[in-house]
N, C-alpha and C positions, 0 to 999 in steps of 0.2 A: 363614558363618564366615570368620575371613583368620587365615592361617597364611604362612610363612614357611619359601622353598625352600630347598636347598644355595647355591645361585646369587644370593642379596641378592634373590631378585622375592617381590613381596607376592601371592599369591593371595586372589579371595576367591569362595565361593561360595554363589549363594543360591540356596535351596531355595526356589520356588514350590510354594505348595500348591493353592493355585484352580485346578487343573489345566485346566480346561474354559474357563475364562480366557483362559490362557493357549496353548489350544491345541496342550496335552499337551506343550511347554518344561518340564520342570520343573528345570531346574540352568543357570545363566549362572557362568559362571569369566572372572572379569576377571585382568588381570595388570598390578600397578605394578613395573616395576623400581627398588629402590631400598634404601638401607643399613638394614640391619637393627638397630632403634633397641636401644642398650644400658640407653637407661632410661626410666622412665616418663616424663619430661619432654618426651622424643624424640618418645616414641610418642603423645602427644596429639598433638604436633604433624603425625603421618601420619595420624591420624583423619578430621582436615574433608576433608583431600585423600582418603582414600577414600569419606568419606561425599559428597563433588561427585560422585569418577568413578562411583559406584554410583545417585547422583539424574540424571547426564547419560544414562546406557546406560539406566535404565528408562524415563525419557522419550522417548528416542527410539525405545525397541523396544515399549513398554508398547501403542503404537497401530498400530504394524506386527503385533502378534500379533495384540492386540484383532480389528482386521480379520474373524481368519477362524476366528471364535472360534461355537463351536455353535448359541449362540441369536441370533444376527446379528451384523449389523457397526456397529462404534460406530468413530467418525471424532473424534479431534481436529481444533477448527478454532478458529484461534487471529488477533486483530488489536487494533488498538490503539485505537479508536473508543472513546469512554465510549457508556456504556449509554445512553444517552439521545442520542444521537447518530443522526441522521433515516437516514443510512447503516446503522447497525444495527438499528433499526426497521422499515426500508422496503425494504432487501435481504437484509440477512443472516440475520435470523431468518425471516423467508418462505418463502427461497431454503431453508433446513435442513426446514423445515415442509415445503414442495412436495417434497424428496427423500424424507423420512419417509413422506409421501401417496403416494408413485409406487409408492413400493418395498413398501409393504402394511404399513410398521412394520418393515421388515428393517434398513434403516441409521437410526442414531441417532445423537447427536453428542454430544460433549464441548467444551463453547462455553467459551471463554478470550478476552474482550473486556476492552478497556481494559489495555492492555500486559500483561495475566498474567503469560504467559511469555515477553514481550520487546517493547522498542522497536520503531517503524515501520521503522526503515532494518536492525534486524535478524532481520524478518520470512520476507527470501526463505532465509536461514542456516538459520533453526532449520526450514523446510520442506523445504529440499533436505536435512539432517540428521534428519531424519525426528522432531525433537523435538513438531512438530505435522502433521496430515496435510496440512492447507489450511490454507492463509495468505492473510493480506493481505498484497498487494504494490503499494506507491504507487511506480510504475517509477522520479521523479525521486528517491529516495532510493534505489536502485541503479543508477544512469545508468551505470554503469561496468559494468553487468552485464547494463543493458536499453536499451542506447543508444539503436536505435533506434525505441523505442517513444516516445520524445522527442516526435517528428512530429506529435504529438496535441494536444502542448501549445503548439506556435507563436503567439504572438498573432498577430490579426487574423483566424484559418482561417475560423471558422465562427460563426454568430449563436446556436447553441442546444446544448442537450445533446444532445439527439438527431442533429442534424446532425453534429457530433463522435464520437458513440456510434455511430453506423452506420457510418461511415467507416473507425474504427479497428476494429472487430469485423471488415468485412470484410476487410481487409491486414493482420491478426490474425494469422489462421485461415490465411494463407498464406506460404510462405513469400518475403522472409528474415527478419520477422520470426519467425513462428512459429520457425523454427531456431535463429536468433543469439539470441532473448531468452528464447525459452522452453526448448526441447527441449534447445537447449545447457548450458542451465542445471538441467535433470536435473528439469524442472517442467511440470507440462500446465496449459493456462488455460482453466480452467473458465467464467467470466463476465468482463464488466470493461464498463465506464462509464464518458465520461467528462464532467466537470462542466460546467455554464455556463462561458461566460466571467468570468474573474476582474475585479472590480473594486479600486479602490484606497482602502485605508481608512485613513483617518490619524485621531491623537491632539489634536492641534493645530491642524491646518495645511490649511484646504481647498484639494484640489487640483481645478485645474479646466482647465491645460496644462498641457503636461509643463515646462517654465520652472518650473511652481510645485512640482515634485516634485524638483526640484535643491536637491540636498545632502541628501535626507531620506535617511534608512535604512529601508529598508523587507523585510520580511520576503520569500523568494523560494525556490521548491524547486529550485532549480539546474539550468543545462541554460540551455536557450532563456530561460526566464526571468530569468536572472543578464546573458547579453546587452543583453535587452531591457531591463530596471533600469538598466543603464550608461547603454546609447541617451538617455536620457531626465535622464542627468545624477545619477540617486539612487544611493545607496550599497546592493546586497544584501546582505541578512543572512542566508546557508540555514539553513533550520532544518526540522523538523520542523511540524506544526501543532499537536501537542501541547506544543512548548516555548511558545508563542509568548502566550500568557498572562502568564506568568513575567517575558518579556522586557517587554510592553508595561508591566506594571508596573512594572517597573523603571527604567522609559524610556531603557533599552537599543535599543528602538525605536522609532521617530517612525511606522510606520502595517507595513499590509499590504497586498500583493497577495493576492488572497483570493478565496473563491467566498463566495457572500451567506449561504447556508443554516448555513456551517459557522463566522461570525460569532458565529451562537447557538449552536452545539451547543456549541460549544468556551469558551462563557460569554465572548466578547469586549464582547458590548455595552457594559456599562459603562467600559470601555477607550477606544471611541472614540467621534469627535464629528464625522466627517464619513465619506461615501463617494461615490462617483462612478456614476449610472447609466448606460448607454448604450456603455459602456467595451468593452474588447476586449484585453485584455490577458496572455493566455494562459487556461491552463486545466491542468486535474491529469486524471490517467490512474487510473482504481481496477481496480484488478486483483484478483482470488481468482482462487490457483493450489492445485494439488493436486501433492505428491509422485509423482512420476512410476515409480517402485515401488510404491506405495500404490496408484496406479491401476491399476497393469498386477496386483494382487491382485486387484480387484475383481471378480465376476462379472459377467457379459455385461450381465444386466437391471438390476443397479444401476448401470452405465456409462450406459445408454441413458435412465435416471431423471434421472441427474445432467445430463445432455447436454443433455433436454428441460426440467428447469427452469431451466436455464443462458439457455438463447435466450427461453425466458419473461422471465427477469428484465433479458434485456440490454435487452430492450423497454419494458419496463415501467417499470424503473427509470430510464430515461432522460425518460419521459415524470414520473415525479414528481420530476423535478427540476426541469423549464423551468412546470410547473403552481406549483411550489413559491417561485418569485422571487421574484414579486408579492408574495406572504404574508409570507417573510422579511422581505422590505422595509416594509410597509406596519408591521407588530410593532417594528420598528428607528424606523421615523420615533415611532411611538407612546413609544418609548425615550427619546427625545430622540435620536436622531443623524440630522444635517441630509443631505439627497442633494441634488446636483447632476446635472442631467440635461445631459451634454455634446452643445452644437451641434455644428453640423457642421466649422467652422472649429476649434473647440477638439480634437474627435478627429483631424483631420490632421495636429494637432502630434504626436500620438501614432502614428498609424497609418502614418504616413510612414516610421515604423522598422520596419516590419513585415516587407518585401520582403525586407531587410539583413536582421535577424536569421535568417529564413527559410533564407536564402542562405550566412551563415556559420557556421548549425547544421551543414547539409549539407557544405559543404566540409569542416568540422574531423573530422568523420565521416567523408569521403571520404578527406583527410589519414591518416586513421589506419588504412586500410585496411577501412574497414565503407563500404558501400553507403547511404549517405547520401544522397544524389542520386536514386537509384533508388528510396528510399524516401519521399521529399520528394514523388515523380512519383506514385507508387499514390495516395497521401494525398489529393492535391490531385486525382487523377482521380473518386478514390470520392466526397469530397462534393459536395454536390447543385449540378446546376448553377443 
C-alpha cells in the first residue's frame, strides 16, 4: 500500500506472501520524497513513478533473495544475443546446463536473452545493480569501465580464437586487469571468449586494400578498432551489433568490421555483397560476469560448479568458433556474397597499421593513468609463440 507522511514522503509497502520465496522478507518500505498531490490528476501522475521505483527494487532484490531461497538457487542471467544466435546456443545455454548438472539441480536460472532487460552497453549497469545476477559484458561497449580489457581486441594479435582466448583468460585472472575491470567494478568474471579475427564486410564496395576502404563508413566497437578504421582512411560508426542491421539498411552504413559467424546470427547476409578472408582486423571480447554480492551468497559448492564449468566452456567454446569459419563462410558464398582471399602484399596495406594502433592504444592508456603498456606486455607475452 503507499500512504502519505507528516513530511510530503510517499511511503509504500509490500507485503510479500511467498514467504519461502522470498526467504522470510516479508515487507520492503520504499520511500519517494515528494508533494503530496491535492488532486486526482496529480496523483496519477505519481503512480508510473511509483509503479518504476517498486518494478526497479524488485528486480533487483527479487534475485538477490531468490538466491537463498529453500528449494535452491535460481540466478537471473540476462544478455542481449537473439535466441538463435550460435553464442547462445553453444555457450550460454550449456554453460547454465553444466551448472544445473554439477550442482545436482540446486542452481537454476532465469534466462533473459535478446535485450529483455537491457541493451549490450547497459549490461554491466543492470549487473553490478543487481537487476540481473550475470551479465553479458561485451568490454568495447564499456571501455570507459573495462579499458584495459581492450588488449584482446588489437588487430593483427593473433590468427585464431583460441589463440586470443587463451591469452586473455590467462592476464584475465590476474591482476591489473582482474582489479581495474572486474573487481573494481563490483563484478567477478566467470567465463569469457574471444572471437576470430574480424573481417571487413561491405554493402557495395569490394575491399581488397585498405586504399579501397577510404571513405567508407564502417561499423566499429570502439577503442582499438575506431583507431585502426581511421589508419585505413574509413569513417567509424560505433555501434552496438544489434543496431547494425537497421543501419545497413538504411545505408547509414557502407559495410562492417565484423566476426564471420555473427554476419548470420544477426541476419546481415542479405545486406551485404562482399567480405574479405585472411584479414586481421581486430576482434571482440565476450565476457559473462556475475554480481559480485551474488557470488559472495553463493555457497562453497556452487562456486566450485560454476568455476568448473567456467574453464570448460572457456575451452571449448573457443574451439567452436575457429571449427565454425569455414561453415559460416562457405553458407555466405552459398548466399551470394563474393570473399576475397587477401594476398600477401594486399594485408600489408593493412597490417602495417597494426604496430601504431597497438602502440597508441597503450599510450593513451598510460596517458590516463591505467597501465596500458604493462598490459599490452602480458598480452603479447601469453600468446603463443
Amino acid at each position: 500500500m503507499a500512504y502519505y507522511t507528516n513530511n510530503g514522503t510517499v511511503k509504500i509497502r509490500i507485503r510479500l506472501k511467498t514467504a519461502s520465496l522470498y526467504s522470510g522478507v516479508s515487507n520492503l518500505t520504499l520511500s519517494i520524497r515528494t508533494r503530496a498531490p491535492q488532486k486526482g490528476r496529480e496523483m496519477k501522475k505519481i503512480i508510473p513513478q511509483l509503479a518504476f521505483t517498486v518494478a526497479t527494487v524488485l528486480a533487483a532484490g527479487f534475485s538477490v533473495i531468490s538466491a537463498a531461497a529453500a528449494d535452491g538457487i535460481k540466478l537471473r542471467f540476462a544478455h542481449s544475443f537473439p535466441t538463435s544466435h550460435f553464442i547462445q546456443k553453444q555457450a550460454i545455454e550449456p554453460w547454465m546446463e553444466n551448472v544445473t548438472k554439477l550442482t545436482n539441480g540446486q542452481v537454476t536460472f532465469d534466462h533473459f536473452p535478446a535485450q529483455q532487460l537491457g541493451k549490450s552497453k547497459d549490461m554491466l549497469a543492470l549487473t553490478q545493480n543487481g537487476v540481473t545476477d550475470i551479465g553479458y559484458v561485451g568490454v568495447s561497449y564499456v571501455s570507459d569501465k573495462m579499458p584495459l580489457s581492450g588488449v584482446a581486441q588489437l588487430p593483427g594479435s593473433f590468427a585464431t580464437s583460441c589463440q586470443g582466448t587463451n591469452a586473455y583468460w590467462d592476464i584475465a585472472n590476474k591482476d591489473p586487469i582482474a582489479a581495474q575491470d572486474f573487481t573494481d567494478n563490483k563484478v567477478r568474471l566467470l567465463f569469457s571468449f574471444v572471437l576470430e579475427p574480424y573481417q571487413i564486410y561491405t554493402a557495395n564496395k569490394k575491399v581488397m586494400t585498405a586504399a579501397d576502404a577510404e571513405g567508407l563508413k564502417l561499423r566499429s566497437t570502439g577503442g582499438a578498432m575506431d583507431i585502426f578504421t581511421r589508419k585505413i582512411g574509413a569513417i567509424p560508426v560505433r555501434m552496438t551489433a544489434t543496431e547494425t542491421r537497421e543501419s545497413l539498411s538504411r545505408g547509414t552504413l557502407d559495410g562492417l568490421i565484423f566476426p564471420n559467424q555473427s554476419v548470420i546470427s544477426y541476419d546481415l547476409v542479405p545486406l551485404v555483397k562482399y567480405g574479405t578472408r585472411g584479414g586481421n582486423f581486430g576482434s571482440f571480447i565476450v565476457t559473462f560476469v556475475m554480481n559480485q554480492d551474488a557470488w559472495g551468497r553463493l555457497p562453497e559448492d556452487a562456486q566450485n560448479a560454476m568455476t568448473s564449468a567456467s574453464k570448460d566452456m572457456v575451452t571449448e567454446m573457443c574451439k567452436n568458433i575457429d571449427e565454425g569459419v569455414d561453415n559460416a563462410i562457405a553458407e555466405m558464398e552459398k548466399a551470394g556474397v563474393e570473399y576475397h582471399e587477401l594476398s600477401a602484399s594486399e594485408l600489408e596495406t593493412f597490417t602495417k597499421y597494426s604496430d601504431e594502433v597497438a602502440e597508441e592504444w597503450a599510450k593513451d592508456l598510460d596517458d590516463r593513468g591505467k597501465p596500458g603498456s604493462e598490459v599490452l606486455k602480458q598480452f603479447t607475452e601469453a600468446l603463443p609463440k
